[in-house]
Structures are given as C-alpha cells and as structure tokens.
C-alpha positions in Angstrom: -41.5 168.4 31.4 -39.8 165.3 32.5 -42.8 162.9 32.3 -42.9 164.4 28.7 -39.4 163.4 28.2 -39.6 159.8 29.8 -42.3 159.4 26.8 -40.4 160.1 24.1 -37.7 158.0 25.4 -40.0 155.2 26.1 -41.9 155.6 22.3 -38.2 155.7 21.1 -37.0 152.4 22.5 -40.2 151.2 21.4 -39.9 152.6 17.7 -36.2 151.5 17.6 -37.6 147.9 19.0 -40.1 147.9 16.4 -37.7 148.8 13.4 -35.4 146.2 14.6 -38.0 143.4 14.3 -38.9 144.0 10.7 -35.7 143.7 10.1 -35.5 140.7 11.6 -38.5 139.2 9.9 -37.5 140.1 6.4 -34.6 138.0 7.4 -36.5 134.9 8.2 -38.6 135.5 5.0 -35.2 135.0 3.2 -34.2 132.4 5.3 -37.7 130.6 5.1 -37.6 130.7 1.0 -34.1 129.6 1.0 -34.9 126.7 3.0 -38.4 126.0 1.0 -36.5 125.6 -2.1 -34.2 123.3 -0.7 -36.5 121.2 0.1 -38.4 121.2 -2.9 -34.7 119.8 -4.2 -34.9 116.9 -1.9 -38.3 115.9 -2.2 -37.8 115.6 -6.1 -34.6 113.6 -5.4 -36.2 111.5 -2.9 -40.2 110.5 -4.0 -39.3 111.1 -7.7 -42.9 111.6 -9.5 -45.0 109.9 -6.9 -47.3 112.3 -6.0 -49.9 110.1 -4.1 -52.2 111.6 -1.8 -50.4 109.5 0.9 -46.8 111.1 -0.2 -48.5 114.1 -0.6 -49.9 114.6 2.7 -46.4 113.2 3.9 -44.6 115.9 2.1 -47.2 118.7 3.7 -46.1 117.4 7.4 -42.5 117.5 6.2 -42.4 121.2 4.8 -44.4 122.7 7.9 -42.3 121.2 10.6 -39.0 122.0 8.8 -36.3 123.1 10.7 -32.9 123.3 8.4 -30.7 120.8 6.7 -27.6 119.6 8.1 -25.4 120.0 4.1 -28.1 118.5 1.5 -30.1 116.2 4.7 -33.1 118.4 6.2 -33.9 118.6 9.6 -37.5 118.4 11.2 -39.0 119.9 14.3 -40.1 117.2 17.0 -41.8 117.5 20.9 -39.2 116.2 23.3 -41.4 114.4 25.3 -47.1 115.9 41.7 -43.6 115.3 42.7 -42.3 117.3 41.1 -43.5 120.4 42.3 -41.5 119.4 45.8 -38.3 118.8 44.0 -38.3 122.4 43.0 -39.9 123.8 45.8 -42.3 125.7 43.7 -45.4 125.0 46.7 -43.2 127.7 48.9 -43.7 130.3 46.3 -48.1 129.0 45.6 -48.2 128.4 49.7 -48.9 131.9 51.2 -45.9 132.6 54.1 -44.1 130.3 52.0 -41.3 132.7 51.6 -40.2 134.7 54.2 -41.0 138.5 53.4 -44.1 137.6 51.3 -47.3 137.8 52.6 -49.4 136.1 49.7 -49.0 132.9 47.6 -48.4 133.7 44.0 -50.1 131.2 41.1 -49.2 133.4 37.9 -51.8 135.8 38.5 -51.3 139.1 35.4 -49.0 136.3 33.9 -49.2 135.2 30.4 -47.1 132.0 28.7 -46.7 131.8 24.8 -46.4 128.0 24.1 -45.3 127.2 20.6 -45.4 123.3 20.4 -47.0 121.0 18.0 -50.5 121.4 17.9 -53.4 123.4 19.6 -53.9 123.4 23.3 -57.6 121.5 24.4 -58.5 124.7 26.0 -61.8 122.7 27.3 -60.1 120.1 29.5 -60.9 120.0 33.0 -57.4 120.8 33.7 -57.9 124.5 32.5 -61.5 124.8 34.2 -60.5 126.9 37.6 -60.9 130.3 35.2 -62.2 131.2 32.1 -60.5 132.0 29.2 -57.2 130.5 30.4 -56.2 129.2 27.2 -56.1 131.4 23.9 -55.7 129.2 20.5 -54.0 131.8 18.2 -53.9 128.8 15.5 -56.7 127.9 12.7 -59.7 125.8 14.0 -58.5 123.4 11.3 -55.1 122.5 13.0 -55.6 119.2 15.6 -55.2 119.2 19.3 -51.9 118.1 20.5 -51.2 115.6 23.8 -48.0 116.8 23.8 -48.9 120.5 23.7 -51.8 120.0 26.2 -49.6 118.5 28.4 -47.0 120.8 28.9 -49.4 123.3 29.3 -51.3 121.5 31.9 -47.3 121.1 33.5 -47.2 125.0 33.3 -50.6 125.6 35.2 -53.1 122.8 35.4 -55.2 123.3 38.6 -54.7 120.8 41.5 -56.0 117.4 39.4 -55.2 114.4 42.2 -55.3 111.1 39.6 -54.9 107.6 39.9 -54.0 104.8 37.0 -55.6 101.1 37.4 -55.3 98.0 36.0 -58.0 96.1 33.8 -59.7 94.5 36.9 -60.1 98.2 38.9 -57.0 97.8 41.3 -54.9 101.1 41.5 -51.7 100.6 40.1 -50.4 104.3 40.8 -51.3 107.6 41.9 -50.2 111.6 41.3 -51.2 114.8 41.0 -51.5 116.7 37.6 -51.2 120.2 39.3 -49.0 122.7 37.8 -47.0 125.4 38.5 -48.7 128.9 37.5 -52.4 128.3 38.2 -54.5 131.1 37.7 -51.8 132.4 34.7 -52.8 132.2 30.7 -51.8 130.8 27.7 -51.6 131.6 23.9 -50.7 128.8 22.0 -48.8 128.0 18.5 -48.2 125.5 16.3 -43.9 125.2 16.0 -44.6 124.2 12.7 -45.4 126.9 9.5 -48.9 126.9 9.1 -51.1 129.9 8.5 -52.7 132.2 11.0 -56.6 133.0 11.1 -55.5 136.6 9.7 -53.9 134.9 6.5 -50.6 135.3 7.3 -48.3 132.5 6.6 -45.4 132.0 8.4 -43.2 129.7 10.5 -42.0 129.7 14.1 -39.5 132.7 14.4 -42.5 135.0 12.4 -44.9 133.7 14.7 -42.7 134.8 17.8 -42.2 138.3 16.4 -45.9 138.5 16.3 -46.5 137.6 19.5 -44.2 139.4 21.3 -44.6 137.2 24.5 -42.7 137.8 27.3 -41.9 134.8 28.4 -42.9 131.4 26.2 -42.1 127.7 26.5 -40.5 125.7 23.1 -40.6 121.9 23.8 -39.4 120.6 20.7 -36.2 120.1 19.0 -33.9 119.0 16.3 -32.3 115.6 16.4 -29.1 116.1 14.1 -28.0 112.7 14.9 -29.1 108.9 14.9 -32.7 108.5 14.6 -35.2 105.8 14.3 -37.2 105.9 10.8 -40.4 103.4 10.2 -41.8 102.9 6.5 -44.9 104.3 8.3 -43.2 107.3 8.6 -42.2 107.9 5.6 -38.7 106.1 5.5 -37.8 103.2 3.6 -37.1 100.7 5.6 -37.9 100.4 9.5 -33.7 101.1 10.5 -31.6 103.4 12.1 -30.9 106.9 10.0 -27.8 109.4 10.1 -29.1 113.0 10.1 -25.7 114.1 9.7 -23.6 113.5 6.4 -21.1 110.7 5.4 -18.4 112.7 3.3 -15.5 110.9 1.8 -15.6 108.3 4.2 -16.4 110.7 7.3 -19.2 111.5 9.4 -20.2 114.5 10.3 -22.9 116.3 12.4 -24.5 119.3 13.5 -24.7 118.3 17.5 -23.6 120.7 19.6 -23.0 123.5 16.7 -24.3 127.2 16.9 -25.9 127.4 13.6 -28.8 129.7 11.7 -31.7 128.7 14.0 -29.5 129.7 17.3 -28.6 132.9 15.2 -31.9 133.3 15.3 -32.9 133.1 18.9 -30.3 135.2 19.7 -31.3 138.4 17.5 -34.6 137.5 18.5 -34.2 138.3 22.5 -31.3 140.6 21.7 -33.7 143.1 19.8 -36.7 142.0 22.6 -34.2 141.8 26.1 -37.8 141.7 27.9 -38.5 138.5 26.3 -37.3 135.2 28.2 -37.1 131.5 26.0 -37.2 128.7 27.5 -36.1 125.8 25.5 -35.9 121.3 26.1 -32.9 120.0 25.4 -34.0 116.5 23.9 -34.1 113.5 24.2 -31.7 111.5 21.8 -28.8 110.4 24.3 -27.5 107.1 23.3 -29.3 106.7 20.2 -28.0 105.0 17.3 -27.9 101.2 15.6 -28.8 98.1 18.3 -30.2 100.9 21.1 -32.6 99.1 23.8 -32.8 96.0 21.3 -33.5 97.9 18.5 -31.7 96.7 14.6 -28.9 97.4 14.0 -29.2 98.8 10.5 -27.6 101.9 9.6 -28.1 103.7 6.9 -27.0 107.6 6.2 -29.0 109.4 3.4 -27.3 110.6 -0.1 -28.4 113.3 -3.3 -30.9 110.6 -4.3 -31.8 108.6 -1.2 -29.9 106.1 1.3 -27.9 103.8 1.6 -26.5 101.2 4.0 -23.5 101.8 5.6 -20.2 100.1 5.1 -18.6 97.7 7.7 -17.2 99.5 10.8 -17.9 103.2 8.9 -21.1 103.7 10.9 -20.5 106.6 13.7 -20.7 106.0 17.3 -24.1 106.4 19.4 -25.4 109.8 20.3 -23.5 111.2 23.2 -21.2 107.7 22.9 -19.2 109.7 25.1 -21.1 111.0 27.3 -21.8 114.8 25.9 -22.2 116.4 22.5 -25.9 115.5 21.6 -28.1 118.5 21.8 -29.3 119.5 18.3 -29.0 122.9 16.9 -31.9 125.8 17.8 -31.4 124.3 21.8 -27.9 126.0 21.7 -28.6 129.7 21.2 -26.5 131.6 23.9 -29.9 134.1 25.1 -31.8 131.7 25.8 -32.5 129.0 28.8 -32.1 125.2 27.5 -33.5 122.6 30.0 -32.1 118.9 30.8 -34.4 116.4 32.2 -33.9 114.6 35.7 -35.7 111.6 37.5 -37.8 112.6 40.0 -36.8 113.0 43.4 -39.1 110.2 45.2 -36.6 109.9 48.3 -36.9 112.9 51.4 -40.6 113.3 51.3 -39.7 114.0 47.6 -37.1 117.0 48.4 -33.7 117.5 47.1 -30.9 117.4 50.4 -28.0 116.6 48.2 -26.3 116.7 44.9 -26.6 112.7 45.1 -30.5 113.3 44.8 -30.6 114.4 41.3 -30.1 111.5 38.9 -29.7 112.7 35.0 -32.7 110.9 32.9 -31.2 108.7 30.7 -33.0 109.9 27.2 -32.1 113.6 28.1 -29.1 115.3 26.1 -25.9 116.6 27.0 -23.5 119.4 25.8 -21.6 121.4 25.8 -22.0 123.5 22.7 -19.1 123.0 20.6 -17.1 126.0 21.8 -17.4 124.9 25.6 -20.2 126.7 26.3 -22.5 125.2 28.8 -25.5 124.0 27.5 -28.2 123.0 29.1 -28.3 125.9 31.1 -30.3 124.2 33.8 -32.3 120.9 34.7 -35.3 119.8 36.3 -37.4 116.3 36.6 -38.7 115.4 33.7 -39.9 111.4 34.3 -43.3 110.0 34.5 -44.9 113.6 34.7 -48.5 113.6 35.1 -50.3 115.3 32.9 -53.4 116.5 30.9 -53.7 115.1 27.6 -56.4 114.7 24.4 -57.8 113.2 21.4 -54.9 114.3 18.9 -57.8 115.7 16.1 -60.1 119.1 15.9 -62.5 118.2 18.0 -60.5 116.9 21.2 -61.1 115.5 24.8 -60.4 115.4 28.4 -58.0 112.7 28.9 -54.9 112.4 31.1 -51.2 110.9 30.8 -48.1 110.1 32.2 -44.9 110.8 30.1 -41.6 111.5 29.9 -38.8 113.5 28.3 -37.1 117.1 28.4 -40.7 118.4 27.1 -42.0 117.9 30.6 -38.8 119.9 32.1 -38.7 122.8 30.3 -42.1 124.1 31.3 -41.7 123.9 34.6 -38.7 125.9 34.4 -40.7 128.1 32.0 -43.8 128.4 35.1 -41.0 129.2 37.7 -39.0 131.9 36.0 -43.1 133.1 35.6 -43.9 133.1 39.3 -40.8 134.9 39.4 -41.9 137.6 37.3 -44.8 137.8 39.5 -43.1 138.4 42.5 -40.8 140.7 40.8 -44.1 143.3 39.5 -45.5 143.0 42.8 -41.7 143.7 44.8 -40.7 146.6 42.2 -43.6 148.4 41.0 -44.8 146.7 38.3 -40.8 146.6 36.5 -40.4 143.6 34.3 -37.7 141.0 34.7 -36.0 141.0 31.7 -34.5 138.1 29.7 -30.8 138.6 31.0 -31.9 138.8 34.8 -34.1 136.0 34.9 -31.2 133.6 34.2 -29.1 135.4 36.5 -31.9 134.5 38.8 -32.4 130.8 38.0 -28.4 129.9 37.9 -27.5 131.8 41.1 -30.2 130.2 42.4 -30.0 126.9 41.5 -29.1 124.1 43.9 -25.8 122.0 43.0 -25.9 118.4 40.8 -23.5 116.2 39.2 -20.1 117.6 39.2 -19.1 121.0 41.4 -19.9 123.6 39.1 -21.6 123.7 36.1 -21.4 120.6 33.7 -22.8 119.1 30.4 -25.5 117.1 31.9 -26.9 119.4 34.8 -25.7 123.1 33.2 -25.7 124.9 36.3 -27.6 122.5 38.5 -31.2 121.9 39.7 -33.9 124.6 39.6 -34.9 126.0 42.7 -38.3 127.7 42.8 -38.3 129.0 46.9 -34.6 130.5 46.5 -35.0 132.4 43.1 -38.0 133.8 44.9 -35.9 134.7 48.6 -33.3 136.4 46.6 -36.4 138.8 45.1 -37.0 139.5 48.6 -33.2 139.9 49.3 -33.3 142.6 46.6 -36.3 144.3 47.9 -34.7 144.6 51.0 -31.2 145.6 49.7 -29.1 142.6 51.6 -28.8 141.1 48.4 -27.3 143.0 45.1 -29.2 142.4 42.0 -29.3 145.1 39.7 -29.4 145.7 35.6 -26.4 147.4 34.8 -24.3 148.7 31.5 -20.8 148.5 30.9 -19.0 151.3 28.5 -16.2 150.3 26.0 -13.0 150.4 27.9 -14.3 151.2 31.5 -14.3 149.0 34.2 -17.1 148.5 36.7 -16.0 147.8 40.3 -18.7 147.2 43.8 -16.4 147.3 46.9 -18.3 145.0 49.5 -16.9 143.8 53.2 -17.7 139.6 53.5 -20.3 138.5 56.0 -18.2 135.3 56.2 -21.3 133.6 57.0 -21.9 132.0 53.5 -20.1 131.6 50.4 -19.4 135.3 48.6 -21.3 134.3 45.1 -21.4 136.5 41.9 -23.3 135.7 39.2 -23.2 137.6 35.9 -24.8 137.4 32.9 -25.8 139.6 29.4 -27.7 139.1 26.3 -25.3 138.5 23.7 -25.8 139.9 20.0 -25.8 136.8 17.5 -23.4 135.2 16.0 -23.0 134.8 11.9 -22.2 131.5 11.3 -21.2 129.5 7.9 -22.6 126.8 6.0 -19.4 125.0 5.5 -18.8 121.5 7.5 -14.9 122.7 8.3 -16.7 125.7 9.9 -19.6 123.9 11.7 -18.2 120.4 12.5 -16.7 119.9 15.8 -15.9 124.5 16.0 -13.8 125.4 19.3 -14.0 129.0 18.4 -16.3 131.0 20.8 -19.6 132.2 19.8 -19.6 135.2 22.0 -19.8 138.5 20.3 -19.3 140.8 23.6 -17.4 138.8 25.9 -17.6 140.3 29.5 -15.3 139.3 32.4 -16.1 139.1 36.4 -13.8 139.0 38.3 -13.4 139.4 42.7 -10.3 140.6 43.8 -9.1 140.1 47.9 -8.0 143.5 48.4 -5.8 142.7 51.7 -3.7 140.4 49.6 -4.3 140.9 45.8 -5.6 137.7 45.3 -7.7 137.4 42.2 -10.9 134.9 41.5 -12.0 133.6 38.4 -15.5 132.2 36.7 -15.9 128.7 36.0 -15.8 127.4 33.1 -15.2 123.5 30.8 -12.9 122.3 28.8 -14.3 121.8 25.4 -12.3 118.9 24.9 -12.9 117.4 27.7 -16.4 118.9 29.0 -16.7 115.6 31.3 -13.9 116.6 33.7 -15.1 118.8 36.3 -15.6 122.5 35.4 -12.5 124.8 36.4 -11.6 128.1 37.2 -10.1 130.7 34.7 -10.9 133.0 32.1 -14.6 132.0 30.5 -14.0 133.4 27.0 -17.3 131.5 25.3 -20.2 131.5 27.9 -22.6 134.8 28.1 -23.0 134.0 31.9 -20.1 133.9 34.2 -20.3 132.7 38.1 -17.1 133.4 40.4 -17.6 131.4 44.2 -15.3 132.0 47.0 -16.4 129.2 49.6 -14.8 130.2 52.3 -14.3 134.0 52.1 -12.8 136.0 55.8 -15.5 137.2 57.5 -15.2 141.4 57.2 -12.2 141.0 54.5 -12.9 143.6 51.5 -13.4 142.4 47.8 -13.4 144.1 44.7 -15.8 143.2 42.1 -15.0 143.9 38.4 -17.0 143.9 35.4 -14.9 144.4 32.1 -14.5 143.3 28.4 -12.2 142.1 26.0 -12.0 144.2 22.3 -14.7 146.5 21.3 -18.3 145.9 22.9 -20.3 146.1 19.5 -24.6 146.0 18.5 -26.0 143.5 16.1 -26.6 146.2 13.8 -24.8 145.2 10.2 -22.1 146.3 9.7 -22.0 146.6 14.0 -20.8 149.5 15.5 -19.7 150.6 18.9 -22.1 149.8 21.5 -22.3 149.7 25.5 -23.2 146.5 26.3 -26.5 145.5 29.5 -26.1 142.7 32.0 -27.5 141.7 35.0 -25.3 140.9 38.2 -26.3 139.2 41.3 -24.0 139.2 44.6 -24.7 137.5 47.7 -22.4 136.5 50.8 -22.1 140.0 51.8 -23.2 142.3 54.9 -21.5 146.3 53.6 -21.3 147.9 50.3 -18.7 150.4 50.3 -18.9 151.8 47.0 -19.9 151.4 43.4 -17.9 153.2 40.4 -17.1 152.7 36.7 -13.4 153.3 36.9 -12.4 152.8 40.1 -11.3 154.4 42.7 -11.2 158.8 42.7 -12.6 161.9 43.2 -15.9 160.4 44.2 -14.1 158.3 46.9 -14.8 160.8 49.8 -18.7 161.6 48.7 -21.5 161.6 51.6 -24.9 161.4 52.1 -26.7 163.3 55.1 -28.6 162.5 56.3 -29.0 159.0 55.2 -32.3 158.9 57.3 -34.9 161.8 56.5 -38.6 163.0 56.1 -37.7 165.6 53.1 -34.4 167.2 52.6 -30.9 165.3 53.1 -27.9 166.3 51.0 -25.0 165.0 48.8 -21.6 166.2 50.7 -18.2 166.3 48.7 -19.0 166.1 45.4 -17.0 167.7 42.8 -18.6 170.6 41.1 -20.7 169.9 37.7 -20.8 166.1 38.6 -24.5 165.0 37.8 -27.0 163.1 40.4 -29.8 160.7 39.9 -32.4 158.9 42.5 -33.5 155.6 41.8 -36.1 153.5 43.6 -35.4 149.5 44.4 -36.8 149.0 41.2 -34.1 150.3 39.0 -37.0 153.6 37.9 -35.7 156.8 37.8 -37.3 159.5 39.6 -35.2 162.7 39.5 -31.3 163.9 38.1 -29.3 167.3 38.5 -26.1 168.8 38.2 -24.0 169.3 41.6 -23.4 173.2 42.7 -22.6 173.1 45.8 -20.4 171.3 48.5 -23.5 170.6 50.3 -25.8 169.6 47.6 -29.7 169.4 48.8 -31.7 166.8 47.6 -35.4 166.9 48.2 -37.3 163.5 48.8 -40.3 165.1 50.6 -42.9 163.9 47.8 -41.8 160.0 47.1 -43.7 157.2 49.5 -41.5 155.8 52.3 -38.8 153.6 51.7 -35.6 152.7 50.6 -34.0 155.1 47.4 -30.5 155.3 45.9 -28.3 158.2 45.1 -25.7 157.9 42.1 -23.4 160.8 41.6 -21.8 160.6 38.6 -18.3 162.3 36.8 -17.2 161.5 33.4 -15.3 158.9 34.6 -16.3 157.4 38.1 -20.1 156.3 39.3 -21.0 156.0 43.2 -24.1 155.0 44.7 -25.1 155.7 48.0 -28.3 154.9 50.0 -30.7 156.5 51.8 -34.1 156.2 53.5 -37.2 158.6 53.1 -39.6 158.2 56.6 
C-alpha cells in the first residue's frame, strides 16, 4: 500500500511539475510576440524600405538571436568567448583513489549536458570519438556548426587530445591538452537563438529549455547592455563605439547589473524544475567603451530613428569604470550559477596554494547585481583554453583552437557540478542533486580569491572540483551535514552541534527562490537597491555558552568593492556564516528562519513552505535537530543505536509520529508513537547507516542509528 502511495505522490509532483511548465511557456509565447513586434518597430525605424537580400538576411540573424530591449534599443544574444583541469582539481575526481572514500574515477558516466549556445555541435570531431553517440544535435541539419559551441563542448568532455601549435617554418611555439572534464558523459545541443526544431516547432531559448527538461545544461552567451563595438560589416553604420543603454534628457542609463524579464525567467524556470541546475558565463565586456585597447573613440548612442554622435563630455564612463556593475541582464537570475573567468594558474605545478594564485581575466565582468546580490556566483580559468573547434557551416570539420573568455569558464563549472552528480547517484542510491544543493556544494566548497569572502569579481571564490567531491563522501559517511530541508511559515529550524575546533565551523545555506516581477520603467530598473528576493531566509550560529550570535556575509551595494561584511543578507538566495576560530567542544546553535510570509510563485502567490539545502562542516557531535526549538522532544532516545533488527524510540510523547530515512534523504517507513518504548523494526533494510525523526506538531528530532 505504501509503494502505491509513493506513486501517486511521485505522478502528482510530476503532474503539478508539468502543469506549471505550460504555464510558463504560454508566458514566453506572450513575452516572445511582444518582443517580435517591437522589433518589427525598430527595424522599420532603422533600415526604412531597404529590403536587400543583404539587410534581409541581416534582419533574420537579428530577430533569432534576440534577447530584449533595454527602453526602445534591443538587445542580442552573443558567445562569451590542460591546465586547467589542475587548477580545479577536477583529475582527483577522473583519477581512481583520487578521493579518499572512492574507489573508482568518475568521467560523467549516466550523465547528460544540455548545451544551448550558438550553433550545432561537430558531433564528428575527433574530440568526441572515445564513444559513440556522444553528441545529440536536437537542431535542423540546416543550422551551421559553431566553434564556439564545439568548443565548450569539447571543454565539458573532450577525450584526452595532447596538441601542439607551430610556427610557419614547423618549430613548436606551444603546447596543451584539449581534455575535458566529463569524458565518457553526453550532450544535446541547441541553438540560443529562435529557430525551428526538426518537429516544426518554433520557438526561442526558454521554449527550447522547457522542452528539454535537462538536468543540468551549460549557457555561454550573454547580453552586453553596455558599450559595444559595431562594424558597417555588421550591420552598424559606422565602424565606432555604440551605447546599448539609452541617453534620456541628457542622462544615461543602462540595464547592467539589473534583474529584469529574462532573469525572471530563469528563475521560474528552475523554481518549477528544482532538479534542474543552469550554469551561466558572465561575459566579457569589462572596460569596454570609446578609445578601449586603441580602439576610436567615437561614441554614439542610438535614437527612435537611428544614432547619433554623442555630445562633448555626455558620453558615459567605460564598462565596469569602476571596477563592478557590468554583467548584462539574463547572467543575473538569482537560481542560477553565473561564472567569472580567471587566468590560468601556470605557477605550483599549475595548482592553486593561495588566494594570490587566482588573477581575475581582464575581459571578464563584475557585479554585483544591483541590489547587492553577489553575482558571479563563482569563477574559474578561462584564458587561452584549448579546445576543439570547426568549419562554422553545415558540413563541418576537425579543427582545434585556443581561446579565451567567460565561455570557456562556465562549462567547466557546468562538467564539475556533473561529476558531482555522479558521485552523488552512485553515494545515495541513484537520488539526484538538485539545483539548490549543487550550489550549496560548489560555494562551500570553493577555495578563497580576491577579497575575504565573497566579492564582485570572484563571487564566492575559485571552483574546487576534489573538495565538492570529499564533502559527498563526508555526507555519506555522516561527519559532514548536508541535507535538503524545508522551512514552515513562522517556525524556526535549529541543529545543536559541539565544535571539533579543529577547522573553521562553516554553514552554508542556500534555496531556490520564486521570481521576481519586475517593471519596464528606467526609475524601476536603473541603478535598483531594492532586493530581489521573494522568500528571504536567514542563518544564523549562535555560541550557546555566551549568547554570542554570527551573521552571513554579505556587500554593500554602494560600495561592492570594499570587502564583504557580516550582518543580515536581506538580497542573496545563498547565505554563508564562518566562525574561524570556533572553541574546540563549545556548543552552537544553528537557525534557519524567514522574514514575512514564505510565499509560491503561483499568481496571485499564496502561503508556501519554502526548500533549501544546508551544508555544515567544522563539527565532530550533533546533539539535536528540531523546528522550534528546544521541548518535549529534548529527552528522546534511541536503543539501541546499534542493531541487527529491532531497536526502539524511548521517551517520546504519545501520538508523536516517526519516519526512517536512509543517507540519501528516501523514505522508507513512518508511524505513530504508542508506547514509551516504541519498537522500530529494521530487520529487512541492507546494512548501514539510517535516521530516525520523531516528530510533534511543533518540534522535529533526528536521531541515528546503525542496522548490522
């Protein structure tokens, strides 16, 4: 009777999944026609009644790869353009006994990457050749191969490809290795751009997503809201410097670092699929703008019926002038991973020992996102990548490059949160690490850079392949905590622990956030401190000797350059509270809580418990787990907490409920409590570590307990 009911609750989430996603794509039809007729707007303003084949085609590239207009100016997709692979450790996770606990190597075997870029994948390359049927084109046979696109998937999981570059008389001028990170995974790739499918469908990025219902997929493109370089050849009309933004009255204004419709939707996106993990380039428009690396300095901003120069002195600063504010719209959705670009590591035998290691790449943006909230999320190298490449037309070739840009950093962070999800099927019974956990993973995980703490050029620092992959382990055998859990409206969540005092004590929380509605007026999208948060959770460790309370980090907004500071985070879906030094045995609270009403993205939203994921290390004793604190459950037992069959739950108040969990987060069995010495029978599960939660109406405690 119970498998029958685990059915129906599965086919139910599935159902509600599935109702929420047409929804959602009705949406983006809207949005899609609304945006299609705007444009129709600006190309009559701009080419008038040329119709030329050559404008025409130019129009074509312009309406598929359209992204959203900043006011009347529209905004178009474009990419952001084996060291590497020791920077981030990833060859401990490929090696087998690279990890302690982990008997094989894992190369993204069962594991499949959506990559939506900007043009078909050259399945036939070399690169691809240690399997068959690696790569899956889901795109019309009459859409080109892309460079870009076969390179980043030959950064996600080319096979080991040793290469060398030479000069026009033979002499080797450089060498590297083209190996990727997820070897023996797949690929199904898609065009960014709105093209139509081989079923007939027409559609554009966000219907393409919902189609393919990946689980986790790799977006190395972008929009550049600010300064960019336009040539005649590309459709502009003079070779100069262009403001994406709009000059208003005498001001400019821009839509870097602002939340707007394409964020919105990322966000519903992965809130309605919380399996689903994107992983997203920042760009790579930092210090752009008029006289940039001996470029003109000819600035122009664009008006209802086509440019014009600007005055004297009126011409805004250089993108990021300041040092932050430059990632573009659709890279600052708050459920979704954004990735900054470094140099690569070429000192240490090419392994990171020190903050001072990482360098920032000088092309790659910065945030914060308008309200403070820390965007990128994460960084890794993304200078002078070797990769795969090909002839950019239908037929295609094996050819090879070396490039640069945040394009090549996001899919390695894209293959490692993969590997991850590997390790985490093979650890936990085939569970799935869901979108909210995985960045948990990644930013507790990740090895410091630039400033202590997170900051606008690094996010939370440098990705780090081997110690996502130990804390699995640590999970797996329960001396870390790393679990999925939900918060009420109006409860609090609290863990108890005792410090090892041996490390720092380190909490890391973070949830998937429904989206936020934004506006399409400039005084509500230029320059908006107000969060974006919808739910906004709070973490919090408390010393329970002496009442001392810790807080998350978080940046100023107006000044995200100073170093990140400790207090209430009231804009960023992913909160991190560090005690360095904590007493070794000294007791902590942890809290989990929320501010106003936890609410659904339903419209109108109602009244909703709200997931995360929470991951706590620096710890040797867990002393209890409730919702509410301290109570009737305070005095429960478990004996024994080592048996073959029966043990029982001691102390319990009567009509409290129990339910055993394995390390995987699956339920295997619940009841009600009848007794003071409640039995508990474990004699038909596999040996191995379980958990007990007895539950009242108020208060939650977990207990362990091993079956022989």
């Amino acid at each position: 009777m119970k498998k029958h009911l685990l059915l129906i609750s599965t086919l139910a989430i599935t159902l509600i999944s599935a109702q929420n996603n047409e929804a959602l794509k009705r949406e983006f039809e809207r949005q899609n026609k609304e945006n299609n007729e705007r444009f129709d707007s600006y190309v009559a303003r701009r080419y008038g009644s040329d119709r030329s084949p050559e404008t025409q085609k130019l129009i074509q590239e312009m309406r598929a790869n359209l992204a959203g207009f900043s006011g009347d100016v529209p905004n178009f997709y474009q990419t952001d353009d084996q060291n590497q692979i020791f920077n981030n450790n990833v060859d401990a996770i490929t090696t087998a006994g690279g990890i302690t606990g982990l008997a094989t190597a894992f190369k993204g075997e069962g594991i499949k990457y959506t990559v939506f870029d900007g043009g078909r994948i050259y399945a036939p390359h070399i690169a691809f050749s240690n399997a068959p049927n690696r790569i899956t084109n889901m795109e019309a046979d009459t859409n080109e191969y892309s460079s870009h696109s076969t390179g980043v998937a030959s950064i996600l999981g080319a096979m080991d490809s040793p290469l060398q570059t030479k000069d026009q008389n033979g002499n080797v001028t450089g060498s590297g290795n083209a190996k990727g990170i997820a070897l023996n995974s797949t690929m199904d790739s898609y065009r960014f751009a709105q093209t139509t499918l081989p079923s007939g469908l027409t559609t554009d990025i966000f219907g393409k997503i919902l189609i393919a219902q990946p689980k986790i997929s790799n977006h190395s493109y972008g929009v550049n809201p600010g300064w960019t370089y336009g040539t005649t050849s590309s459709g502009y009309p003079y070779n100069a410097w262009y403001w994406n933004g709009n000059y208003i009255s005498g001001n400019n204004y821009d839509l870097m670092g602002t939340y707007y419709t394409t964020d919105k939707q990322y966000d519903a996106i992965v809130y309605n699929n919380p399996t689903y993990t994107i992983v997203k380039s920042a760009g790579n428009y930092y210090a752009y703008g008029p006289g940039y690396n001996g470029t003109t300095s000819n600035a122009y901003y664009f008006t209802s019926t086509g440019v014009s120069p600007y005055p004297a002195g009126a011409a805004p600063a250089a993108n990021c002038s300041q040092g932050y504010d430059c990632i573009g719209y659709g890279s600052l959705a708050k459920n979704i991973i954004v990735v900054g670009a470094t140099n690569v590591i070429s000192s240490n035998n090419n392994r990171y020992t020190a903050s001072t290691d990482v360098v920032k790449a000088s092309y790659s943006n910065a945030g914060p996102r308008d309200d403070g909230g820390i965007k990128p999320d994460i960084s890794a190298p993304g200078t002078n990548i070797w990769m795969a490449s090909t002839a950019e037309n239908t037929t295609g070739s094996t050819t090879w490059q070396i490039n640069s840009g945040t394009s090549m950093a996001a899919p390695q962070v894209a293959g490692i949160i993969g590997l991850w999800m590997q390790i985490y099927k093979s650890l936990f019974n085939n569970a799935e690490l869901n979108a909210a956990a995985s960045k948990t993973l990644m930013v507790h995980s990740a090895l410091e850079a630039g400033n202590i703490g997170p900051d606008p050029w690094y996010g939370w620092g440098f990705i780090n392949a081997k110690k996502g992959a130990e804390l699995l382990v640590g999970k797996s055998n329960n001396t870390v905590i790393f679990n999925n859990e939900t918060l009420n409206n109006g409860t609090v969540n609290t863990k108890t622990i005792k410090a090892s005092g041996s490390e720092p004590l380190k909490v890391t929380l973070s949830w998937i956030d429904p989206e936020f509605t934004v506006s399409n007026q400039w005084s509500e999208l230029y320059n908006n401190r107000n969060s974006r948060l919808i739910n906004d959770l709070d973490v919090r460790i408390i010393n329970t000797t002496t009442n001392t309370t810790y807080f998350p980090w978080k940046l100023d907004a107006n000044s995200p350059m100073t170093p990140a500071t400790k207090g209430d985070n009231i804009v960023d879906n992913v909160e991190q509270v560090v005690i360095d030094n904590p007493t070794p045995g000294t007791v902590y609270r942890i809290e989990v809580s929320h501010k106003a009403t936890l609410k659904n993205n339903a419209v109108p939203a109602v009244t909703a418990p709200q997931d995360y994921s929470i991951l706590i290390t620096g710890f040797n004793e867990v002393l209890g787990t409730q919702e509410t604190g301290f109570g009737a459950l305070n005095g429960i037992a478990i004996a024994p907490s080592i048996t073959k069959d029966i043990t029982h739950i001691l102390k319990a108040p009567k009509k409290s409920t129990f339910s055993i969990y394995d390390l995987s987060g699956k339920k295997l069995q619940s009841g009600t409590i009848n007794n003071d010495k409640e039995p508990v029978d474990l004699s038909s599960y596999t040996k191995g570590i379980y958990i007990i939660e007895i539950k009242t109406n108020k208060e939650v405690i977990s207990k362990k307990v091993i079956k022989e």
